[in-house]
N, C-alpha and C positions, 0 to 999 in steps of 0.2 A: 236553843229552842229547836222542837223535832218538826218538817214539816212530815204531813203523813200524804202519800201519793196515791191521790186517787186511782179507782182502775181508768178511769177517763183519763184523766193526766200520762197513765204510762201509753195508752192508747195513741192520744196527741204526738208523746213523745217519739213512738216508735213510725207513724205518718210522717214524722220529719226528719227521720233521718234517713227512712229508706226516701223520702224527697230528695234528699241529698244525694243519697246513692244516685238513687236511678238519673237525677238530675247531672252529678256529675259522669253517668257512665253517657246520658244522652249527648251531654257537651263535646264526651273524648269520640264520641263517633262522628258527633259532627264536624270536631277537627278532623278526625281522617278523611273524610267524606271532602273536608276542602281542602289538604293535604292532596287527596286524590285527586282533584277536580284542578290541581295545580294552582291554586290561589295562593297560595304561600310563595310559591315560585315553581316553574315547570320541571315536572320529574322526565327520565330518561325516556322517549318514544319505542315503542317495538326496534324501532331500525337503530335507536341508538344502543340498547340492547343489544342486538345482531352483531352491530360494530361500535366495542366498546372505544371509548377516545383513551389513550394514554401514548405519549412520547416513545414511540419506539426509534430505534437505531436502527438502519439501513445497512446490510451487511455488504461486504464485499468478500466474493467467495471465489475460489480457487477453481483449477477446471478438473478435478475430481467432481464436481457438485457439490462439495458441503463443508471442505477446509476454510474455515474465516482468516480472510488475510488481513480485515481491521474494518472499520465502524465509521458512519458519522451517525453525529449524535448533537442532539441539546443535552438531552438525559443519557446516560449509557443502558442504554434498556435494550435488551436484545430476547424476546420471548424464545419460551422453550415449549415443548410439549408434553403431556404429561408419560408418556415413558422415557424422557431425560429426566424426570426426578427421581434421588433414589428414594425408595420407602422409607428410609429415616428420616428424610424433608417432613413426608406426609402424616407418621407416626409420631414427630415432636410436636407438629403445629395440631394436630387434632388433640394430641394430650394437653398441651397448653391453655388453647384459646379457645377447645370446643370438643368436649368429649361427645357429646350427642350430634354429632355432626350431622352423622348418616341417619338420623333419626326423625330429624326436626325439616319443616319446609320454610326455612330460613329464617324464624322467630321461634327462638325456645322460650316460650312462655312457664315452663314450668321450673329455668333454671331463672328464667327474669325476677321471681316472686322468692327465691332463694336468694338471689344478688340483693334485693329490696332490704331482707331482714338482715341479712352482712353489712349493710349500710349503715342502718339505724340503730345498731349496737357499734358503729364507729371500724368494721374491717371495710374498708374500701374497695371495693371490688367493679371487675367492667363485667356489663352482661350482653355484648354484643358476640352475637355467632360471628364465623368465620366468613359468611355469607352478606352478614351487615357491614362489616368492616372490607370486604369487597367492596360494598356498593359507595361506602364512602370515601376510597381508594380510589374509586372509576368516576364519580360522578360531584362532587364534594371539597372543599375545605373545611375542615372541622373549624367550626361556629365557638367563639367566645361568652358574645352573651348568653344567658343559661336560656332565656325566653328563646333565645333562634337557634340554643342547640337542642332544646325539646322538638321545636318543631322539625326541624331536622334528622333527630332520631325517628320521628317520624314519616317519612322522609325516605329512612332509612329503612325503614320495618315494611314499604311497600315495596319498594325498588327491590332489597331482597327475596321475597315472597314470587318478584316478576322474576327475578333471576334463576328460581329454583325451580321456576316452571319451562324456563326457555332452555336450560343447562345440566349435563349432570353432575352428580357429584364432584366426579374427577376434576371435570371441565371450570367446575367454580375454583377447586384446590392449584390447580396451573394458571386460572386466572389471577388467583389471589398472587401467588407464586412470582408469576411478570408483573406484579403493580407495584409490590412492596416497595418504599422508598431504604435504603439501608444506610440511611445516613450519611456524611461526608464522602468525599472523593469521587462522586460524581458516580455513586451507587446505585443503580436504580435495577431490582427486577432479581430474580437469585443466580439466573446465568453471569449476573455481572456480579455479587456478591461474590460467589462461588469461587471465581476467577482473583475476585482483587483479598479476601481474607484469606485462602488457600491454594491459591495455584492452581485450578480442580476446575472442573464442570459438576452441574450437578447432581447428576446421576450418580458420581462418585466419592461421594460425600460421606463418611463415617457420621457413626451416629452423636458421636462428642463433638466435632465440625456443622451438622447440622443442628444439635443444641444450642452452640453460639447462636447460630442466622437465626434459628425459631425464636431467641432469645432477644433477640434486636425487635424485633417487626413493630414490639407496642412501647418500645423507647431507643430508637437507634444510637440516637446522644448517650443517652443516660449508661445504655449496657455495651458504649464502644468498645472493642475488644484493644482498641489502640489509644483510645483516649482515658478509655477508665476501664483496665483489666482487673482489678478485683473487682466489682460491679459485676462485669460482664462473666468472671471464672462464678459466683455466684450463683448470677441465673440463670446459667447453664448447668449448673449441678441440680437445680431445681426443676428444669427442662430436664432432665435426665432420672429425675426421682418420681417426675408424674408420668414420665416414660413406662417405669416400672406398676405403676398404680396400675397404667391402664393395660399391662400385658404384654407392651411389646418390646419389652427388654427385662432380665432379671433380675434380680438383687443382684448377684454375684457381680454382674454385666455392668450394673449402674453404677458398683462400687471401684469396679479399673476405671469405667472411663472419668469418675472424679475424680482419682487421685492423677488421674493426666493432667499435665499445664495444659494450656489452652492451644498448643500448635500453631500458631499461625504459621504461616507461610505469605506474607505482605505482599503484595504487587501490585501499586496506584498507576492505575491504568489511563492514560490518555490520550489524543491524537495521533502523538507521537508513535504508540503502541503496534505491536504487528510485525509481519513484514511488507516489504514493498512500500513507505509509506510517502519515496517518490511517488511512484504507481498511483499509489489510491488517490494523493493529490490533483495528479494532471488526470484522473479520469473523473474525477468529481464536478470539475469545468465543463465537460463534453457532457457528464449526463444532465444536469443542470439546463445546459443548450437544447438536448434532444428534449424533457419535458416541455420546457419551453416553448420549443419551435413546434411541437410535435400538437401544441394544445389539449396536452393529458391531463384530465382531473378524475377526481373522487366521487363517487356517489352525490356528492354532498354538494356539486358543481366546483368547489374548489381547487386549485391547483395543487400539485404534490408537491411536499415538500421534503427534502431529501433527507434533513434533518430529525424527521418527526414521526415519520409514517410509513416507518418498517421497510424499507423497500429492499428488495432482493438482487444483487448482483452479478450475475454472473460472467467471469474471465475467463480467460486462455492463461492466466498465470499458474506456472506451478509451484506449489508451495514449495517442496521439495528441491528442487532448482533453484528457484529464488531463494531460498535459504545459501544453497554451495554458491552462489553467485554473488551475494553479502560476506559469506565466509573469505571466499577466494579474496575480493577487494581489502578486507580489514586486514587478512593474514600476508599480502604481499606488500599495499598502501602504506602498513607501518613501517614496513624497511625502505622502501622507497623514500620515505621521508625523511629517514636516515641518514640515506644517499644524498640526498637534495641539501638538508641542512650541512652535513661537510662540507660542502664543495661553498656554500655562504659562511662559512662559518668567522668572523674577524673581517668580514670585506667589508667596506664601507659602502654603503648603498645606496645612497646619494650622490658620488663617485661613479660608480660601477654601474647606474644605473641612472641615466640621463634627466627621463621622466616619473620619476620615485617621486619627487616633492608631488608634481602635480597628481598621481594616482595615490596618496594618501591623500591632499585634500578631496579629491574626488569620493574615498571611502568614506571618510566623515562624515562629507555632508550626505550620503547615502543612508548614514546610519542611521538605527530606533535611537539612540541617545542624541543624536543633533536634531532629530527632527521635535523630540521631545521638548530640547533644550529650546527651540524656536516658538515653540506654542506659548512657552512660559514668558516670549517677549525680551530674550536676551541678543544681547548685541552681538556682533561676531567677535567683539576681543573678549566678552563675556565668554563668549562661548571655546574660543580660545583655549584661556585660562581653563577653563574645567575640563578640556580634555586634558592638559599637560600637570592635571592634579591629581595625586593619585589616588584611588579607589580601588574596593572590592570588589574584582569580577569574575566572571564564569567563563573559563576555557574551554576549547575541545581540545583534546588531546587523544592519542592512538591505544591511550591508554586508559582513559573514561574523564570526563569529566573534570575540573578542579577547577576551585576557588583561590584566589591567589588576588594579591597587593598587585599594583601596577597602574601606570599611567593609561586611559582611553586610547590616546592618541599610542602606545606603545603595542597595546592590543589589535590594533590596525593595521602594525607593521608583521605585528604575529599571523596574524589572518591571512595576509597578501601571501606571505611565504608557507602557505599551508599549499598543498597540490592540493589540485581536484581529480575527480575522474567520475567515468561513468561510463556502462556497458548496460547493454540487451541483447537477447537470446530470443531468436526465432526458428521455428519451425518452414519453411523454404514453401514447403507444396501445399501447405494451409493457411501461411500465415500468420498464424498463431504466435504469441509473445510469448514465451515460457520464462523470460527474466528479466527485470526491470529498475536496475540500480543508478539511479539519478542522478546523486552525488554521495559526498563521504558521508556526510550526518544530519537528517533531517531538521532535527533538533536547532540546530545551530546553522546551520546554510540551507534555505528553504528552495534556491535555483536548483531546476531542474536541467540538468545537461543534456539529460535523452532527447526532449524535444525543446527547451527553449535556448539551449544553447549550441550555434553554426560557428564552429571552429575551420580552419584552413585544414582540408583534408590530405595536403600531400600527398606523397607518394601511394595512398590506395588510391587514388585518383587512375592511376596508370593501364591498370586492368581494361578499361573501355577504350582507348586509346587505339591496346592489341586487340580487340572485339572485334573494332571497328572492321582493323588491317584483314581479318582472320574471316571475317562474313565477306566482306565488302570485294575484296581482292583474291581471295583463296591465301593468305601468307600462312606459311609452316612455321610452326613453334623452330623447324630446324633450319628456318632462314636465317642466313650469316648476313649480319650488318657491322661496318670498322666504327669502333667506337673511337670516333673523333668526333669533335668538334661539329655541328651543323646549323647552319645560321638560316633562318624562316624568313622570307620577307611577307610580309601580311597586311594589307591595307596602308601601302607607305609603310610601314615601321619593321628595322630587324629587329628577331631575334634570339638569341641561340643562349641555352642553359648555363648556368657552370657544375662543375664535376669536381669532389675532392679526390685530391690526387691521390691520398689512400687507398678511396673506396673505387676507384675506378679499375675497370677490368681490361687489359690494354688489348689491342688488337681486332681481328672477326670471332664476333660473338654472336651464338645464335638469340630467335629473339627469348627463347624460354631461359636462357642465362640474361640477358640483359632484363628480363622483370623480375629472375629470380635474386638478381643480385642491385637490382633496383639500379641501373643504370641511368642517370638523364639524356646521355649525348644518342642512345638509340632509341627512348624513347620521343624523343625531338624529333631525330630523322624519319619513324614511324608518321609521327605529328603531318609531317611535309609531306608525306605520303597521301597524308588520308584528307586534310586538309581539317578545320576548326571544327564546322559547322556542324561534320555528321557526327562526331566525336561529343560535340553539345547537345545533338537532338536525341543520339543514346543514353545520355547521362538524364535530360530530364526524362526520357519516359521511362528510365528505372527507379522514376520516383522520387528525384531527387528537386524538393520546392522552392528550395534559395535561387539567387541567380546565378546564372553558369555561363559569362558572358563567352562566345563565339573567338576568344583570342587562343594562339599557339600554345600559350604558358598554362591551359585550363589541362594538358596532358600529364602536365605534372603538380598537379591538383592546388595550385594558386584560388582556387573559389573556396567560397565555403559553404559547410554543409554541418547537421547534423545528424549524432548517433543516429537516431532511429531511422531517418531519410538512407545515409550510408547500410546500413545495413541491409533495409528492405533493398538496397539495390542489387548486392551483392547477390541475393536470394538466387536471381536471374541465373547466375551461372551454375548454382547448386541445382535448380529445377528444371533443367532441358530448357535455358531459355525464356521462361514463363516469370513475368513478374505478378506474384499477388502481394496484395496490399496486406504491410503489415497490423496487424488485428488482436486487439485485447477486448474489446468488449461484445460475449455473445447474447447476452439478452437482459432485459430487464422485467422483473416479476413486483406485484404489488404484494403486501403481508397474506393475501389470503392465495398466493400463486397463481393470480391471474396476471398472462402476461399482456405487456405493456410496450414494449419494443425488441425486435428482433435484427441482430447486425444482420448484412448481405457483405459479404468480402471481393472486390474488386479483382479483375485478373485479365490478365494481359500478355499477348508472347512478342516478348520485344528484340531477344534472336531465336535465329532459328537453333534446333537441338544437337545437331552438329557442332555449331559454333560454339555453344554453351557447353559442350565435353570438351572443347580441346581446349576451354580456355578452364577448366578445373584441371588438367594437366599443364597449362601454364602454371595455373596458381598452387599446386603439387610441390612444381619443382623451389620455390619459394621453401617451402621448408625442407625439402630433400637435398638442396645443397644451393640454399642462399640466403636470406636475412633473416628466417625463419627456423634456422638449423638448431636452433637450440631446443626448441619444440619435442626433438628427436632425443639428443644427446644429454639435456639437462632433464627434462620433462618425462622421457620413453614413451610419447606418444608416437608409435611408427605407423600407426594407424590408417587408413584413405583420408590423411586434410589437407587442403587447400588452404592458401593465408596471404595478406599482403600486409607488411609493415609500411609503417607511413612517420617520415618525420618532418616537422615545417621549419622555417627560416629561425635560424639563431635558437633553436631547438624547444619553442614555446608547445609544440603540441606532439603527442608520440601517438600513435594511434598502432592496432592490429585486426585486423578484420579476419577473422578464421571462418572455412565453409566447410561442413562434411554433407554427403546427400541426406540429413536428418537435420543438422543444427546449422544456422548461421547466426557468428558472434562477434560484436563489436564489441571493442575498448579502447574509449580515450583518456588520455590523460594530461594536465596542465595546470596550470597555475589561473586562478582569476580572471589575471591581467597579463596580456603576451608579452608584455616590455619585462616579466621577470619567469625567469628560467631555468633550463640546465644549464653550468656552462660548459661543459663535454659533451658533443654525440654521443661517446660512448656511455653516459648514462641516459642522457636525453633522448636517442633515439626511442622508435615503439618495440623495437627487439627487446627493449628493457624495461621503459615506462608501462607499457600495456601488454606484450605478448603474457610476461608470465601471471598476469591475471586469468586471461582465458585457459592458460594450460593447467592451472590446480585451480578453476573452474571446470575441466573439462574431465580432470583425472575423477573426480567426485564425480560426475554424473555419467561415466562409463563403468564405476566402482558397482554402481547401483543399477543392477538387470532390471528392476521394476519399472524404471521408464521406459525401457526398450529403445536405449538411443545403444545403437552394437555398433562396436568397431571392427567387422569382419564384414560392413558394409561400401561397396563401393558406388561411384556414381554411376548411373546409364547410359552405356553407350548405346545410342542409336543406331539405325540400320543404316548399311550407305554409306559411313564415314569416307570422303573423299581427301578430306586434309590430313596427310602425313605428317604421324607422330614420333616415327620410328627413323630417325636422324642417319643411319648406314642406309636404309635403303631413301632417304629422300637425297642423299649425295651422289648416290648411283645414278637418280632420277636427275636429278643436277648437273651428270656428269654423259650422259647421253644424249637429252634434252632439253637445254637450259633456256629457260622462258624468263623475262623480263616481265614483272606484277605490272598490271595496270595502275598506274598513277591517278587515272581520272575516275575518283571515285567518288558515288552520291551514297544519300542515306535515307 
């Protein structure tokens, strides 16, 4: 049956459906309208705009200004600007995810109604600009329910439109750029993509390397180039074909860079990563303190957080240094350990070494695996047992890495006879740190030696001793003292050195032979000269924070101290006298370069500049013809350096402290635990353990004119020099005039 429609009926008919229209186009306004009015939920304010929120990574930077030494991070997200990207970045993601990019004010409406009809015949397509997917980047988790992800595309379509009015073009593409998540290994932003799929920054990214990255952004899982490379070679070839569609690459061009594999170049990047990553550690602590104490926050009242919010660091480390200063340590340390394992090699160690039982249980119960194994509530014979059972575990070696079968408890004995060491490099007249090696492998031993480890500094101890004699007394480096025996008495108690009869140098010797040849029985008698006290109040005010108790034996360096303490001390003699505080951190900037703290460096003259030249010609002679000689002969450094070798009791610590008027360098070296050893001086001493660290550290950065550390420099002598260094004419002086030094000396 027909019905026949009236014209009244189509009349009706055509009232109700533009009802419908108009009614549903009134509804969608009225949703934006509450949308806009934040009823749904609060959209981004002007200021949060301004400053978008996303996890950025806090740089630690070199003192060039701009070399990154390494990151913290939650996210590894480190922004870039938009002339660090190259035009291939901007040319795959515009062909990809937004050809009308530069056309649209952050709603392409006329491609939305194109995505519509692609829908509804079943191709699936997204119609979000470049601009929308920012904003739900910045401000957003993508919504599951479909009802809260309309409203959210919503959402979306205003926050964009704000952004396209507050930002330009570029400024949105470098945004988009730093937000991006890129999937596993702690991906975040394309500096850091750039970095862990390539090896590369971004700026230098070929166009088949940026097709992968544009090719991640809307599935980094799905198009991993490491978890799923056919996938990922895929849509990248398609990233490369709409490349061509839109102009900026050719046929020809589209067709090499498909038939290329995908390149990677892998590198999963994390804390570990860098150099200096002692360094960045122990300076992570102090800037953490200075926020803190400093009561510095954000806009936003909040306090900073160092992890999150980009912040800016700036050091006195140089890359470049710190690099030969990592090199030197790996490329001497493996032979060293060499040395060290022979001399144990078959000896029974429990025997040979008294307190061996007790310092492996003490490493145990130190350890991640015991403390693990106590949370889970085991007993100590429990816990016993599972050390002395054997497992899969991770070594260090000199040689990377390995996995290897063996007992916990057997890996504890491995460790203890691992040496340590650690050296820093300063700049003397500024302070400045230019190198910062902590220990062997961050990785696997997280103690820092530079500053939280105060080892027995022996014989560099000696140096202030003769400072003392040399200010305090007028004594001449060509003072004859009989090296014998000299017994102290001192508050009640003697007591006098002992000397191996090897290394001793018989008869009168001047004092710049008895430091150079590290003498104890002259420096003893120096001792009794000068008496404890002033010889301790030199020591601390060259900076040295441990204790340095006031007895006779502190001249042959019985206290302990550490690297960095030693070293800033040394500066004194390099610098006419003048201690400045040694100094790695010169300021802190927030992401947008406004700064936030500015170091002031410390400085002090604690001899006068007299005294401080003729004690760099004590410590001259050191390597020109004393423990230091090999500097010359092995090394061919004839250079102007100064140096003092130091070795401690039963030869647990080797130490070498080198001074030129640019550089001063510490290096110690040791074991853990002092009760295990060398059992030679002659390897254990620091002529061996440490000197040749410093010296193919030092051949690398004389190699290299660009730092300007020159060896055709010598130190300053000041006007005036009244202490005689010229040993014929102070015997003359001796021999017409002979004066008896004043004994009674303060400080």
């Amino acid at each position: 049956m027909t019905v026949k429609l009236t014209q009244q009926d189509i009349k009706r008919y055509n009232r109700n459906i533009w009802k419908v229209v108009i009614g549903g186009f009134v509804i969608l306004i009225l949703l934006f309208v509450s949308v806009g009015m934040g009823l749904f939920g609060a959209l981004p304010t002007f200021r949060d705009l301004e400053n978008p929120k996303s996890n950025q990574a806090s740089e630690v930077i070199g003192d060039d200004g701009h070399t990154p030494l390494g990151s913290y991070y939650i996210q590894n997200r480190s922004p870039v600007t938009y002339k660090q990207l190259s035009p291939n970045l901007v040319n795959a993601l515009v062909a990809t995810e937004d050809s009308r990019f530069y056309n649209h004010s952050g709603v392409d409406f006329s491609r939305m109604f194109t995505i519509v009809l692609y829908n509804l015949v079943g191709k699936k397509q997204g119609g979000s600009t470049i601009t929308q997917q920012l904003a739900l980047n910045l401000f957003h988790e993508r919504a599951h329910n479909k009802l809260k992800r309309f409203v959210q595309k919503m959402q979306e379509w205003i926050t964009a439109v704000k952004l396209e009015r507050h930002y330009t073009k570029d400024e949105i593409i470098t945004m988009y750029f730093n937000t991006v998540d890129f999937g596993a290994y702690n991906t975040y932003g394309i500096k850091s993509a750039a970095q862990t799929y390539f090896s590369t920054t971004p700026d230098k990214l070929t166009p088949d390397q940026a097709a992968v990255l544009v090719a991640m952004v809307n599935g980094p899982g799905l198009y991993s180039p490491i978890r799923h490379p056919d996938n990922a070679l895929h849509r990248r070839n398609f990233v490369l074909a709409r490349m061509a569609t839109e102009g900026f690459l050719t046929e020809g061009q589209v067709q090499e860079y498909q038939a290329k594999p995908l390149g990677l170049k892998f590198h999963r990047i994390d804390h570990n990563e860098g150099i200096a990553p002692y360094f960045r550690a122990s300076i992570k602590k102090d800037i953490q303190k200075i926020l803190a104490d400093g009561g510095f926050t954000k806009s936003d009242g909040t306090p900073y957080d160092l992890d999150r919010d980009g912040l800016k660091i700036y050091t006195t480390i140089n890359p470049q240094m710190q690099q030969y200063a990592e090199e030197a340590q790996a490329k001497y340390m493996r032979d060293l350990q060499g040395q060290f394992n022979g001399q144990w090699k078959g000896v029974n160690l429990y025997k040979s070494i008294p307190t061996f039982k007790s310092l492996l249980d003490r490493g145990m119960k130190l350890s991640d695996r015991y403390k693990s194994l106590k949370l889970q509530n085991m007993s100590d014979d429990e816990i016993q047992e599972n050390f002395n059972t054997p497992d899969t575990l991770e070594l260090f070696t000199w040689k990377g890495k390995i996995d290897t079968v063996m007992k916990p408890i057997d890996s504890i004995v491995y460790n203890k006879l691992l040496l340590r060491n650690a050296m820093m490099s300063m700049d003397p007249t500024t302070g400045y740190i230019k190198a910062w090696v902590g220990g062997i492998n961050f990785e696997h031993f997280k103690y820092d030696q530079v500053v939280q480890g105060a080892r027995q500094v022996g014989s560099t101890a000696k140096p202030f001793t003769y400072a003392v004699a040399i200010e305090q007394a007028g004594y001449s480096p060509c003072m004859q003292i009989n090296n014998v025996p000299d017994t102290i008495y001192y508050d009640g108690t003697a007591w006098c050195p002992r000397s191996s009869p090897s290394e001793t140098v018989p008869g009168m010797i001047t004092l710049r032979t008895a430091l150079a040849r590290s003498q104890n029985w002259v420096t003893a008698h120096v001792m009794k000269d000068v008496t404890p006290i002033p010889v301790m109040q030199l020591i601390k005010k060259a900076g040295i924070t441990t204790n340095v108790p006031p007895y006779p034996s502190i001249c042959l360096g019985t206290f302990d101290a550490s690297i960095f303490d030693m070293t800033g001390a040394y500066g004194i003699f390099a610098n006419q006298g003048i201690w400045t505080q040694p100094t790695y951190l010169l300021r802190i900037e927030d992401k947008n370069g406004n700064i936030l703290y500015t170091h002031h460096t410390g400085v002090k003259q604690v001899l006068n500049p007299q005294t401080a030249y003729v004690m760099t010609y004590m410590l001259k002679g050191v390597i020109q013809e004393g423990t230091g000689t090999r500097l010359t002969w092995k090394y061919g450094l004839t250079n102007p350096i100064g140096g003092k070798t130091g070795t401690t009791n039963d030869n647990s610590d080797g130490w070498f402290i080198g001074i030129t008027p640019q550089l001063v360098t510490g290096v110690w070296t040791g074991c853990e635990d002092r009760d295990i050893h060398f059992r030679s001086t002659r390897m254990g001493e620091g002529a061996n353990s440490a000197l040749p660290i410093f010296a193919l550290y030092m051949q690398k950065v004389y190699a290299n004119p660009a730092l300007g550390i020159k060896k055709n420099v010598d130190f300053v002598k000041p006007e005036n020099v009244d202490i005689v260094t010229d040993c014929s004419v102070y015997n003359q002086q001796q021999q017409t005039s002979p004066a008896a030094p004043d004994k009674k000396l303060g400080f």
